[in-house]
PyMOL Python script that loads the backbone (N, CA, C, O; Angstrom):
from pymol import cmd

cmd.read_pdbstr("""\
ATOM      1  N   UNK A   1    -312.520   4.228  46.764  1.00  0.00           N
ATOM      2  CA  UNK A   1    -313.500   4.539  47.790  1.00  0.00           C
ATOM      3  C   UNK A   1    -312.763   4.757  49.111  1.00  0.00           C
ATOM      4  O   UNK A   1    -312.044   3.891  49.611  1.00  0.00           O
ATOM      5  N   UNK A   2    -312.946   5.769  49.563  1.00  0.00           N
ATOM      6  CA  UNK A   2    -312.318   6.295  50.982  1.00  0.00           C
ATOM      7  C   UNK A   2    -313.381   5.765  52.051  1.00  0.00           C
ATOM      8  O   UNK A   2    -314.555   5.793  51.683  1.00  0.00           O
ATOM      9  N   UNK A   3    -313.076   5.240  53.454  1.00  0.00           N
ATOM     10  CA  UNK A   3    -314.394   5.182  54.127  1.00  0.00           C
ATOM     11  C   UNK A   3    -314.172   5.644  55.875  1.00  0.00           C
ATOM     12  O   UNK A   3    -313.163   5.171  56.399  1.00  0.00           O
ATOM     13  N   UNK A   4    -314.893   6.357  56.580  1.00  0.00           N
ATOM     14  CA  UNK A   4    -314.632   6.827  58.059  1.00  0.00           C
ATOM     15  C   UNK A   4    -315.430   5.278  58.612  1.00  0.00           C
ATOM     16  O   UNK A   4    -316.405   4.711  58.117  1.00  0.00           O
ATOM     17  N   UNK A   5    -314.466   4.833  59.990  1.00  0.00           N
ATOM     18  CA  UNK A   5    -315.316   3.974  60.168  1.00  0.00           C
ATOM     19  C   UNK A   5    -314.698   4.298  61.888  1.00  0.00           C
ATOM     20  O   UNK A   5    -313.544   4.538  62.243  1.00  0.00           O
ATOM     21  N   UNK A   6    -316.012   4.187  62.750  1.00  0.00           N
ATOM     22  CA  UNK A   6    -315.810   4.420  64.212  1.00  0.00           C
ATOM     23  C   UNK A   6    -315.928   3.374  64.657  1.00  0.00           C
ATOM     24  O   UNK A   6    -316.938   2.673  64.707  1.00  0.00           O
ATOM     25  N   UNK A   7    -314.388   3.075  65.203  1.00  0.00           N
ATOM     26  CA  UNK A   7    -314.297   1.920  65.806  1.00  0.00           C
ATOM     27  C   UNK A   7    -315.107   1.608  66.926  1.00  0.00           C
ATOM     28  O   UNK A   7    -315.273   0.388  66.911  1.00  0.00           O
ATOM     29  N   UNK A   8    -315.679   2.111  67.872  1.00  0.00           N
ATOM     30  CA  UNK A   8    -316.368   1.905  68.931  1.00  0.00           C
ATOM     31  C   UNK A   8    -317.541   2.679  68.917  1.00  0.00           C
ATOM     32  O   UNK A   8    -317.335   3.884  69.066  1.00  0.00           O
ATOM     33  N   UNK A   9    -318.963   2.260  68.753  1.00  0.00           N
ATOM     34  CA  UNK A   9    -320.227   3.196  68.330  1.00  0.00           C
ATOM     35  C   UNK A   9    -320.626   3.216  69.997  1.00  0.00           C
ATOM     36  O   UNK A   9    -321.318   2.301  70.443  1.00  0.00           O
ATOM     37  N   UNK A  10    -320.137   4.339  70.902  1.00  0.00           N
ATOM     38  CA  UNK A  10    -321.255   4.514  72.024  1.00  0.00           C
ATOM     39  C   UNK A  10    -322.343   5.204  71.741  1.00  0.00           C
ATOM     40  O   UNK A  10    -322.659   5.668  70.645  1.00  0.00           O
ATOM     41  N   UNK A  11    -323.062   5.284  73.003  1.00  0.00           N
ATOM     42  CA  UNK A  11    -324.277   5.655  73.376  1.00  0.00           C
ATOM     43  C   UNK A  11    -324.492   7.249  72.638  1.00  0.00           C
ATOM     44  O   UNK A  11    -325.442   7.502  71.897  1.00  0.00           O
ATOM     45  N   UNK A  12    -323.745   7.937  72.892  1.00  0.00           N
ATOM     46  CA  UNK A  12    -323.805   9.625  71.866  1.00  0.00           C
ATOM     47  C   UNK A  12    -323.553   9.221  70.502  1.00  0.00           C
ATOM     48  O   UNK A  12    -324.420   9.703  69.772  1.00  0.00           O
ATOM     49  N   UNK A  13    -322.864   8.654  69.984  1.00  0.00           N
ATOM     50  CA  UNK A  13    -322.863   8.213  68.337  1.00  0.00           C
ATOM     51  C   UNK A  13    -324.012   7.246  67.591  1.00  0.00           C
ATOM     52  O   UNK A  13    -324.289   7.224  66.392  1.00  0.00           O
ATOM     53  N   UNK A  14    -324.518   6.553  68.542  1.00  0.00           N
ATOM     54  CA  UNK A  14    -325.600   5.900  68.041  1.00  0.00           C
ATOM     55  C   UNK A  14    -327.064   6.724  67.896  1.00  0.00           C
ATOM     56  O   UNK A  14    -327.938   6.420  67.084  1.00  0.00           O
ATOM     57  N   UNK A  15    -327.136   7.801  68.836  1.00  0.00           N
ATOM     58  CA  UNK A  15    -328.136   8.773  69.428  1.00  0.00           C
ATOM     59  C   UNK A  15    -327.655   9.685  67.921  1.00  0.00           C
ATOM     60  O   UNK A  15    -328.595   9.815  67.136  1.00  0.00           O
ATOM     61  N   UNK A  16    -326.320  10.304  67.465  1.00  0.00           N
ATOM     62  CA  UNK A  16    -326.346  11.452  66.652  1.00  0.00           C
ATOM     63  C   UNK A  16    -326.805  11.328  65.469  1.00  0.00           C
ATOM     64  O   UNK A  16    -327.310  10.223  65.267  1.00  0.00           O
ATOM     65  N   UNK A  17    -326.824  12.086  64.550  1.00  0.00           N
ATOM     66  CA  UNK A  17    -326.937  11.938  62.848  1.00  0.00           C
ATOM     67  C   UNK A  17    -325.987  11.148  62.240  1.00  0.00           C
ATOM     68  O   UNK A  17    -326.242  10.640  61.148  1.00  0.00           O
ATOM     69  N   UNK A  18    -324.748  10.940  62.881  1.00  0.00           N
ATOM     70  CA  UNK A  18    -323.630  10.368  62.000  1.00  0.00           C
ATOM     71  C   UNK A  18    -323.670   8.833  61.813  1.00  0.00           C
ATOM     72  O   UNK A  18    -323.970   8.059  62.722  1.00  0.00           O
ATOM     73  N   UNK A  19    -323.329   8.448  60.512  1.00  0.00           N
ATOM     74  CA  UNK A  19    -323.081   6.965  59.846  1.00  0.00           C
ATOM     75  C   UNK A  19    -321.722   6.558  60.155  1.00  0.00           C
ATOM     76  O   UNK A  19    -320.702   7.221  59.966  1.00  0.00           O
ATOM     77  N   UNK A  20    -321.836   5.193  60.736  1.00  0.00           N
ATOM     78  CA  UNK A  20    -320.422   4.438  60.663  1.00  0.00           C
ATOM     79  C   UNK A  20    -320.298   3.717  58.996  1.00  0.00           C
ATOM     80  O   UNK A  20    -321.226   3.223  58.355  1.00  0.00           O
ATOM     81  N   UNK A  21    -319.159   3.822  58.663  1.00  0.00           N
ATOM     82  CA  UNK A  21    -318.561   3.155  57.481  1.00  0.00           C
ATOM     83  C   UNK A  21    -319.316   4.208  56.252  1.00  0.00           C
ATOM     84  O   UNK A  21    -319.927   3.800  55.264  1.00  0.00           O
ATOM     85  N   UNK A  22    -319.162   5.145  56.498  1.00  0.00           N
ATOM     86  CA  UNK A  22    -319.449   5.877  55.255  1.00  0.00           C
ATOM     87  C   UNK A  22    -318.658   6.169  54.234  1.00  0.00           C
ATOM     88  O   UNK A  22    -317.513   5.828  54.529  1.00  0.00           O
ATOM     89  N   UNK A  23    -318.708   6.590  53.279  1.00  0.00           N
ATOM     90  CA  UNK A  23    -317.928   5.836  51.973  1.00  0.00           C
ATOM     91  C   UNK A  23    -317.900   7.317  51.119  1.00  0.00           C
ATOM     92  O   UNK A  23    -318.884   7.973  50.780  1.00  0.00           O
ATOM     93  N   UNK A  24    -316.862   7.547  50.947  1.00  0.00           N
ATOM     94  CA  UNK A  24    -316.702   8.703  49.547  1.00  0.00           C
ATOM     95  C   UNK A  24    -315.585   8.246  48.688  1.00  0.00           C
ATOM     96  O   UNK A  24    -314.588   7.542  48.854  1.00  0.00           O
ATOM     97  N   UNK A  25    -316.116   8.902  47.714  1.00  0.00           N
ATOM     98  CA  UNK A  25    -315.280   9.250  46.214  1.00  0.00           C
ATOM     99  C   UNK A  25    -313.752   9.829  46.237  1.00  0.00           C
ATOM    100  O   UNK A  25    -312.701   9.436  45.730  1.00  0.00           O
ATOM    101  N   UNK A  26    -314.029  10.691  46.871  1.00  0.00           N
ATOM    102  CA  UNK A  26    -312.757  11.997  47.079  1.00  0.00           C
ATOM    103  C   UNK A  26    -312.232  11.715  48.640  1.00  0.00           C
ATOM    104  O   UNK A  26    -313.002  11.474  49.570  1.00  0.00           O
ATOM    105  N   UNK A  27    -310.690  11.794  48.759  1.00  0.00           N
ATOM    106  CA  UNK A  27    -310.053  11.616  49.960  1.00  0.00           C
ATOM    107  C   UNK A  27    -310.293  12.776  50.769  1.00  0.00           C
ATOM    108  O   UNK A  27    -310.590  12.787  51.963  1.00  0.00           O
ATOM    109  N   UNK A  28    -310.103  13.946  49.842  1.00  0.00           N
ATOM    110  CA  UNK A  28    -310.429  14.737  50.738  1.00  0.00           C
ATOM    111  C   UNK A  28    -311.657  15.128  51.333  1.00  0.00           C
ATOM    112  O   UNK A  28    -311.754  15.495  52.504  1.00  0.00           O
ATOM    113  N   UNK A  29    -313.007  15.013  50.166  1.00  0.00           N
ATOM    114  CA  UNK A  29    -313.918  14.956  51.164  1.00  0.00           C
ATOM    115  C   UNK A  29    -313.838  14.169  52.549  1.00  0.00           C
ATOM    116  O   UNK A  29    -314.027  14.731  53.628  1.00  0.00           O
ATOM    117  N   UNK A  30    -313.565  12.928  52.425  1.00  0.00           N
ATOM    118  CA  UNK A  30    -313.919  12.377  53.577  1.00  0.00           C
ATOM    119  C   UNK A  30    -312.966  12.943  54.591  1.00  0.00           C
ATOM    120  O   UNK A  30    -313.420  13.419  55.631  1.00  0.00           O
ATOM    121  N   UNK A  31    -311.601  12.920  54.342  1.00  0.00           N
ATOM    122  CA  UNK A  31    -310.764  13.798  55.434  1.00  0.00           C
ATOM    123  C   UNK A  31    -311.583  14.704  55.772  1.00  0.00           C
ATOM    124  O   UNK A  31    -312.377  14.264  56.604  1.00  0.00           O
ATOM    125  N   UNK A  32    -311.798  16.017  55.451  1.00  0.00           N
ATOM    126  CA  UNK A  32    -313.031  16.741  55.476  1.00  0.00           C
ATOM    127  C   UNK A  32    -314.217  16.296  56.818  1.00  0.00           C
ATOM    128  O   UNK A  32    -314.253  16.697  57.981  1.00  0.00           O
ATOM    129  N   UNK A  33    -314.944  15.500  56.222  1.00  0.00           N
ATOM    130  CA  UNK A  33    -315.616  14.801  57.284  1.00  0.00           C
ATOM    131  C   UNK A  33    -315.495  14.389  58.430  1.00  0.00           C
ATOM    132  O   UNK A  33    -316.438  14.351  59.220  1.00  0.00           O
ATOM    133  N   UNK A  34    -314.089  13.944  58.751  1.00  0.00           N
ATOM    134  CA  UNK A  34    -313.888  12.641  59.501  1.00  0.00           C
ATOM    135  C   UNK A  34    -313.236  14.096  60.705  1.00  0.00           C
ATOM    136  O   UNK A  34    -313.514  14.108  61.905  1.00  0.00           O
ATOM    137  N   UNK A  35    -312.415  15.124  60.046  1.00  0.00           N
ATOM    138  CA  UNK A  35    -312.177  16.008  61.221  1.00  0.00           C
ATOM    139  C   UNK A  35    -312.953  16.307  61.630  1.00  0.00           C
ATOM    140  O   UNK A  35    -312.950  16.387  62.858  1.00  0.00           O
ATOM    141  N   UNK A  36    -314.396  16.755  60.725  1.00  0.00           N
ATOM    142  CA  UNK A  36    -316.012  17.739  61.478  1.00  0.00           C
ATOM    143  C   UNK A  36    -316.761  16.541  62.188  1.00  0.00           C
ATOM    144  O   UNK A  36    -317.508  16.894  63.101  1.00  0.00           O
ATOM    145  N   UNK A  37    -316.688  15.129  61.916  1.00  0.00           N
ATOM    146  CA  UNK A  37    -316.691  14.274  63.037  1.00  0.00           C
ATOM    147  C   UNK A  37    -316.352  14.878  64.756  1.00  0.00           C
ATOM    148  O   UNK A  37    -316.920  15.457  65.682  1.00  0.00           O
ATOM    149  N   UNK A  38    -314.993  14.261  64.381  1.00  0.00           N
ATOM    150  CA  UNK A  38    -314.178  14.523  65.487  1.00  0.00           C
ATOM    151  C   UNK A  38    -314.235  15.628  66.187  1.00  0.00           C
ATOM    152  O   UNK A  38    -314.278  15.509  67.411  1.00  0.00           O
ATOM    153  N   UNK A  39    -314.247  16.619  65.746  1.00  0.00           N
ATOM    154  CA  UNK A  39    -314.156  17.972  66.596  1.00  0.00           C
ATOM    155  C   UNK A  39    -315.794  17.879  66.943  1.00  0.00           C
ATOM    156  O   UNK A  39    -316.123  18.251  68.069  1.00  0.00           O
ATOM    157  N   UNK A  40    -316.532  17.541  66.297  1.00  0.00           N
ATOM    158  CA  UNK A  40    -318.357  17.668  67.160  1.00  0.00           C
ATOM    159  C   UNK A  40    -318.616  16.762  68.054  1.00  0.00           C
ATOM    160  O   UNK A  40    -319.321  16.797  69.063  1.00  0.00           O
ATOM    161  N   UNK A  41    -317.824  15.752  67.476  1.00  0.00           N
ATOM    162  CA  UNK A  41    -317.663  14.303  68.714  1.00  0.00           C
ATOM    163  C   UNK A  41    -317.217  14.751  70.447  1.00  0.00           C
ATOM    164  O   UNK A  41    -317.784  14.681  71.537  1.00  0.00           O
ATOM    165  N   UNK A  42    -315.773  15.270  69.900  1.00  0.00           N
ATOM    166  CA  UNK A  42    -315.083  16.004  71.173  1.00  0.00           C
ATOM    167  C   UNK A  42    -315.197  17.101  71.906  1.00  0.00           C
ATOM    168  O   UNK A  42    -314.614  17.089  72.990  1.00  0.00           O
ATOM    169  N   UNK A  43    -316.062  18.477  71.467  1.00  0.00           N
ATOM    170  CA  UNK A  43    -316.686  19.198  72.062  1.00  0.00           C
ATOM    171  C   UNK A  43    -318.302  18.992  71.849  1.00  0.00           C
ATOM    172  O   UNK A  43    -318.865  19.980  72.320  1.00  0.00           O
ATOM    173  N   UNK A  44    -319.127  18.177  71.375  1.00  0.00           N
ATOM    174  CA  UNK A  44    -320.739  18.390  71.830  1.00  0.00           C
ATOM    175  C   UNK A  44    -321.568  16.989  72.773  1.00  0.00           C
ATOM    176  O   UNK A  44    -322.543  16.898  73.519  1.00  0.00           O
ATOM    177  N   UNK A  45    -320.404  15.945  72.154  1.00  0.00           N
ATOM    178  CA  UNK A  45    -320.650  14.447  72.922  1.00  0.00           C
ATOM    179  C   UNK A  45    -320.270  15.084  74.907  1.00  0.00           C
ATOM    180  O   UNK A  45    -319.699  16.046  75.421  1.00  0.00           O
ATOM    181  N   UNK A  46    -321.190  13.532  75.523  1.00  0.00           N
ATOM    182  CA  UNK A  46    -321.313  14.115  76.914  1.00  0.00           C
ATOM    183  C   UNK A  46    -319.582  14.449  77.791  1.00  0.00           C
ATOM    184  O   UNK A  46    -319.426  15.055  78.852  1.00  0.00           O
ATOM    185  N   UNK A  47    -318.530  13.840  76.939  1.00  0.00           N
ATOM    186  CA  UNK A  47    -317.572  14.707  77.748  1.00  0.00           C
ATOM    187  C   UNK A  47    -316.924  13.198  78.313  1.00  0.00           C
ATOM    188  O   UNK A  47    -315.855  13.316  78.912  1.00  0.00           O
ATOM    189  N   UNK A  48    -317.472  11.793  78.178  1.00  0.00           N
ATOM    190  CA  UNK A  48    -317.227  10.686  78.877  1.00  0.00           C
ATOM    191  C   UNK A  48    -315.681  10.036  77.676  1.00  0.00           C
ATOM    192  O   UNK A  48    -314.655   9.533  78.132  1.00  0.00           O
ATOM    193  N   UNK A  49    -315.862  10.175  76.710  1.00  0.00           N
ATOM    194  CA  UNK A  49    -314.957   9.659  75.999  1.00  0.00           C
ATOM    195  C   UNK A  49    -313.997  10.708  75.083  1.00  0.00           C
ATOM    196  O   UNK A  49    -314.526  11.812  74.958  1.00  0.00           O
ATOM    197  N   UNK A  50    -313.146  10.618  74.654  1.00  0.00           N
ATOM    198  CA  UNK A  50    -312.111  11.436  73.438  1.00  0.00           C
ATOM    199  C   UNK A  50    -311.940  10.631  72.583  1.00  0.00           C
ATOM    200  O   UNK A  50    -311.466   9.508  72.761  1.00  0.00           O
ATOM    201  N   UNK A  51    -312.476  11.320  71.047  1.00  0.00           N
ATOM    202  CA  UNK A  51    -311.917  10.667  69.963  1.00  0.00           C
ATOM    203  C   UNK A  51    -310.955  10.746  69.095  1.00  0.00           C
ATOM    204  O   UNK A  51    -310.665  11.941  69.159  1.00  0.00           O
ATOM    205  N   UNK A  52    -310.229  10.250  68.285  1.00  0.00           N
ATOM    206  CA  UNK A  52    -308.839  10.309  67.710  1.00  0.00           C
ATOM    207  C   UNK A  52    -309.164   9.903  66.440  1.00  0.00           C
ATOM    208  O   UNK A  52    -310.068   9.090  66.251  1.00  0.00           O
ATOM    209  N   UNK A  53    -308.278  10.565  65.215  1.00  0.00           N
ATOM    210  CA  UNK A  53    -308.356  10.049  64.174  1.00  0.00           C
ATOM    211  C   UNK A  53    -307.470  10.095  63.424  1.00  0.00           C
ATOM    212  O   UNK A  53    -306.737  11.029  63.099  1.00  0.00           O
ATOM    213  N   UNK A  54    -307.508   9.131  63.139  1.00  0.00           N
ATOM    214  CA  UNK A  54    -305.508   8.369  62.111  1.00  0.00           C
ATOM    215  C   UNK A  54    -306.460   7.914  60.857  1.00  0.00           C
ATOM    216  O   UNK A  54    -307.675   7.746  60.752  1.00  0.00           O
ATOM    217  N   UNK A  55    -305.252   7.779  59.868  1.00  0.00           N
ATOM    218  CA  UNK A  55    -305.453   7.471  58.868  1.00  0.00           C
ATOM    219  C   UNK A  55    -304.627   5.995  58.126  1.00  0.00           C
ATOM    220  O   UNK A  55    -303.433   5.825  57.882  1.00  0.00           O
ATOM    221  N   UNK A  56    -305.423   5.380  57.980  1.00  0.00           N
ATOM    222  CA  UNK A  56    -304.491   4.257  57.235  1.00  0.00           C
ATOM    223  C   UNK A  56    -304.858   3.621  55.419  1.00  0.00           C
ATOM    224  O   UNK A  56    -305.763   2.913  54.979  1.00  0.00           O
ATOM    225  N   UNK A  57    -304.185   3.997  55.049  1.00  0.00           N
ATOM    226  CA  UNK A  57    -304.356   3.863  53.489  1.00  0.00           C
ATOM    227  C   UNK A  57    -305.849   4.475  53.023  1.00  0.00           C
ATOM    228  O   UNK A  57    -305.874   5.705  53.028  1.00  0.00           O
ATOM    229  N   UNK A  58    -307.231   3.745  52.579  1.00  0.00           N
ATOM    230  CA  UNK A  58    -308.340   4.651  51.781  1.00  0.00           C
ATOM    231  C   UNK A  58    -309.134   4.470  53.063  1.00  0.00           C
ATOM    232  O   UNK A  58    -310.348   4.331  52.911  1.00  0.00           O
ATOM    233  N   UNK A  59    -308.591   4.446  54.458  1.00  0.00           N
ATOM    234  CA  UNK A  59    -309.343   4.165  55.727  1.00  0.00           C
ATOM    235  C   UNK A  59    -309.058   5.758  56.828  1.00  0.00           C
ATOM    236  O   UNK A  59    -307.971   6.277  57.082  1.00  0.00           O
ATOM    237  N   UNK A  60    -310.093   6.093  57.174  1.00  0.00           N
ATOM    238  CA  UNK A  60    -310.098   6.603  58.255  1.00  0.00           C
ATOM    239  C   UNK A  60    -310.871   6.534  59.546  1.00  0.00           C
ATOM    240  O   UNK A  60    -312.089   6.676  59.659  1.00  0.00           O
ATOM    241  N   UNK A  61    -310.315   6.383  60.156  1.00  0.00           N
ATOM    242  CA  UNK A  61    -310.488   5.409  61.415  1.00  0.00           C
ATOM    243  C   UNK A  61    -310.510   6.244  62.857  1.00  0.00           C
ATOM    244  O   UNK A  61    -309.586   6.539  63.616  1.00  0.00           O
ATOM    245  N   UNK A  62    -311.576   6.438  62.909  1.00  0.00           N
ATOM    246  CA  UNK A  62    -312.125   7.372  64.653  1.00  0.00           C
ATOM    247  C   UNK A  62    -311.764   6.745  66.198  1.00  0.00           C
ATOM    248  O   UNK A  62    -312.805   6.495  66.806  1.00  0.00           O
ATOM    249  N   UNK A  63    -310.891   6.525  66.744  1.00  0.00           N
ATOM    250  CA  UNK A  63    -311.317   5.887  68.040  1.00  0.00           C
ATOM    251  C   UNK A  63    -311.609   6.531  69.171  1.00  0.00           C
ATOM    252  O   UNK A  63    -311.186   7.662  69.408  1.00  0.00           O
ATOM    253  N   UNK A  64    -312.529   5.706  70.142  1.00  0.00           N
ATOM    254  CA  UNK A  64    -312.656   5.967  70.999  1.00  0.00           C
ATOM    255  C   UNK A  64    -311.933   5.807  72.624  1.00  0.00           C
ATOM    256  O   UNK A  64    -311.980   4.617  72.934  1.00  0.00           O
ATOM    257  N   UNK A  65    -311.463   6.422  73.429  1.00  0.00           N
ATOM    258  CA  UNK A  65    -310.745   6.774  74.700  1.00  0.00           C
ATOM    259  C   UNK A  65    -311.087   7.029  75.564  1.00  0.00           C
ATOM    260  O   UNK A  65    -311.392   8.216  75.680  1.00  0.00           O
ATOM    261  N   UNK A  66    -311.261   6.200  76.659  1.00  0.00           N
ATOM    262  CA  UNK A  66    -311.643   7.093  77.848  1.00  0.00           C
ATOM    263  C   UNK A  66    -310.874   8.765  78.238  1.00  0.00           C
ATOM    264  O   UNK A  66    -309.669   9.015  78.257  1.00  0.00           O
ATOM    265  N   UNK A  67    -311.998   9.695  78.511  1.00  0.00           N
ATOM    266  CA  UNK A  67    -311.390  10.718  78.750  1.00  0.00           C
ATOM    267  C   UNK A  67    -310.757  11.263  79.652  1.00  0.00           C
ATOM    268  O   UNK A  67    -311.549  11.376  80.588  1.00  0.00           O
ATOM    269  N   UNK A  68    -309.557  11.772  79.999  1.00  0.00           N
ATOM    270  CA  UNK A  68    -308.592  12.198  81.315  1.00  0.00           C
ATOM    271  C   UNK A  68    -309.237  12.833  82.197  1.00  0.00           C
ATOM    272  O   UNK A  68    -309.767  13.851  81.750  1.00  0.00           O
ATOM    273  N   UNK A  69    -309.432  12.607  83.445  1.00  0.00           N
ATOM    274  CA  UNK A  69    -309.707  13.451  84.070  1.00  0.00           C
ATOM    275  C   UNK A  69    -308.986  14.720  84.703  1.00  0.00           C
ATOM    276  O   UNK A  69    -307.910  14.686  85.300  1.00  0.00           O
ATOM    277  N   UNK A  70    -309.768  15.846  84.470  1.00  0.00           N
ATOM    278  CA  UNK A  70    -308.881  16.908  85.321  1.00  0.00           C
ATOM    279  C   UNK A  70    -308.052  17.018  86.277  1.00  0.00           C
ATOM    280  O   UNK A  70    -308.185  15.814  86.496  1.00  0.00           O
ATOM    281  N   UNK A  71    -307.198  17.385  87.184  1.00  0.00           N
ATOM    282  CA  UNK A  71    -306.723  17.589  88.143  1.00  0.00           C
ATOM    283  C   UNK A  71    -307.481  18.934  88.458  1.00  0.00           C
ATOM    284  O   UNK A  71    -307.891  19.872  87.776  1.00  0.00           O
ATOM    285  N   UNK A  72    -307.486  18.521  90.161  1.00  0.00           N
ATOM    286  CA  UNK A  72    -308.012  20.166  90.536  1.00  0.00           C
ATOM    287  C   UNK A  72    -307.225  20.210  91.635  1.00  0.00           C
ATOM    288  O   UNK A  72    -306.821  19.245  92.283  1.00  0.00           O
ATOM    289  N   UNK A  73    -306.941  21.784  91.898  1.00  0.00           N
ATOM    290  CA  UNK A  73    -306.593  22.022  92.954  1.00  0.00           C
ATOM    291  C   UNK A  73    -304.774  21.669  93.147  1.00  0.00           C
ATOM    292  O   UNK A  73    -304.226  21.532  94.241  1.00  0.00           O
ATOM    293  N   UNK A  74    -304.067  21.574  91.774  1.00  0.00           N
ATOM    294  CA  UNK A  74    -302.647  20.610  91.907  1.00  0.00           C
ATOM    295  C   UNK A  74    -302.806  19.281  92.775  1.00  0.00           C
ATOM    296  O   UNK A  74    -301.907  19.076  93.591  1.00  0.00           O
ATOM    297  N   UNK A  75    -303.392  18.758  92.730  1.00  0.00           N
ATOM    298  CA  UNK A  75    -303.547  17.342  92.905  1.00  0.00           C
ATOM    299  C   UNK A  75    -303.421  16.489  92.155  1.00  0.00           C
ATOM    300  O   UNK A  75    -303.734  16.886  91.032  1.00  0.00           O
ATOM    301  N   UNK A  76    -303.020  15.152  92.170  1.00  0.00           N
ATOM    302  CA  UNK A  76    -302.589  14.406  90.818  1.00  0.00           C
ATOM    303  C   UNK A  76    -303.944  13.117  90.846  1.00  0.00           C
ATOM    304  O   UNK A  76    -304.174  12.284  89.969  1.00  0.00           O
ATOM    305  N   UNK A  77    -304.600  13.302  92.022  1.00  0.00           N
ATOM    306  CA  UNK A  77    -305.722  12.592  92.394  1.00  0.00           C
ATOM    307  C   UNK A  77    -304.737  10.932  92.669  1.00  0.00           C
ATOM    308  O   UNK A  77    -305.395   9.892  92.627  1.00  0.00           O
ATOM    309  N   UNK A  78    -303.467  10.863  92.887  1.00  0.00           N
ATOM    310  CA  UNK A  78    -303.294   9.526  93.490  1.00  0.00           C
ATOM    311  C   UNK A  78    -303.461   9.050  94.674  1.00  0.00           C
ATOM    312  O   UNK A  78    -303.210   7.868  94.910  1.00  0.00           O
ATOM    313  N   UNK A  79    -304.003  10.062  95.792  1.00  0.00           N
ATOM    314  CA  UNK A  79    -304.610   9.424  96.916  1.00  0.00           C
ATOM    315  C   UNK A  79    -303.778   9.865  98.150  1.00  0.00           C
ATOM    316  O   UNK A  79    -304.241   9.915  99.289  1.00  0.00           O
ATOM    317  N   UNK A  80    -302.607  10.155  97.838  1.00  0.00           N
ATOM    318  CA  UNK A  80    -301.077  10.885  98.626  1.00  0.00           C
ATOM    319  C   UNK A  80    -301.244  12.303  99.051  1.00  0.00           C
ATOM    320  O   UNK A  80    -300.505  12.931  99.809  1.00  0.00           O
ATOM    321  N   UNK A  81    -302.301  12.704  98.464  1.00  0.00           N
ATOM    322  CA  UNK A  81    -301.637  14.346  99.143  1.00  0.00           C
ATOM    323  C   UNK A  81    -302.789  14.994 100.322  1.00  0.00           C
ATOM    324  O   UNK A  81    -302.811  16.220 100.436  1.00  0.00           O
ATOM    325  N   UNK A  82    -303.635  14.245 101.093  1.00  0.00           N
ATOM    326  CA  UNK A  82    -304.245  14.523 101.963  1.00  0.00           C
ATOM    327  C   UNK A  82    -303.536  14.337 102.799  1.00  0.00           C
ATOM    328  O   UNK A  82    -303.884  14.546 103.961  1.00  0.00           O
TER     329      UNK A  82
END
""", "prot")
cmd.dss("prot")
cmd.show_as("cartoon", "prot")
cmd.util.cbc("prot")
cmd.orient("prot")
């Protein structure tokens, strides 16, 4: 049994269609899954977090990251260049 499990369920993952600890047969299905996760996570979620996904033995494992903020303007936003 292969299983995706999101380590941190926020506020957009609890709101979507998707199941934590879901469970397949086939590795690759769930590989399968766990990228179309991730990539809908990271471009349709509000943009507040980035998710990542590693694999460890019949586990695949989503986390969650606060997301970087941009630089604008060549600024590094440390507070120095005004």
């Amino acid at each position: 049994m292969f299983t995706i499990n999101v380590d941190k369920e926020c506020g957009c993952f609890r709101k979507s269609s998707y199941d934590n600890n879901m469970g397949f047969e086939s590795k690759d299905d769930a590989l399968i899954q766990a990228q179309l996760m991730v990539n809908h996570m990271n471009t349709k979620f509000c943009q507040t977090h980035e998710f990542m996904l590693s694999e460890n033995g019949q586990n695949f494992s989503i986390a969650m990251h606060p997301r970087q903020k941009a630089s604008s303007g060549g600024c590094c936003g440390g507070g120095h260049c005004s």
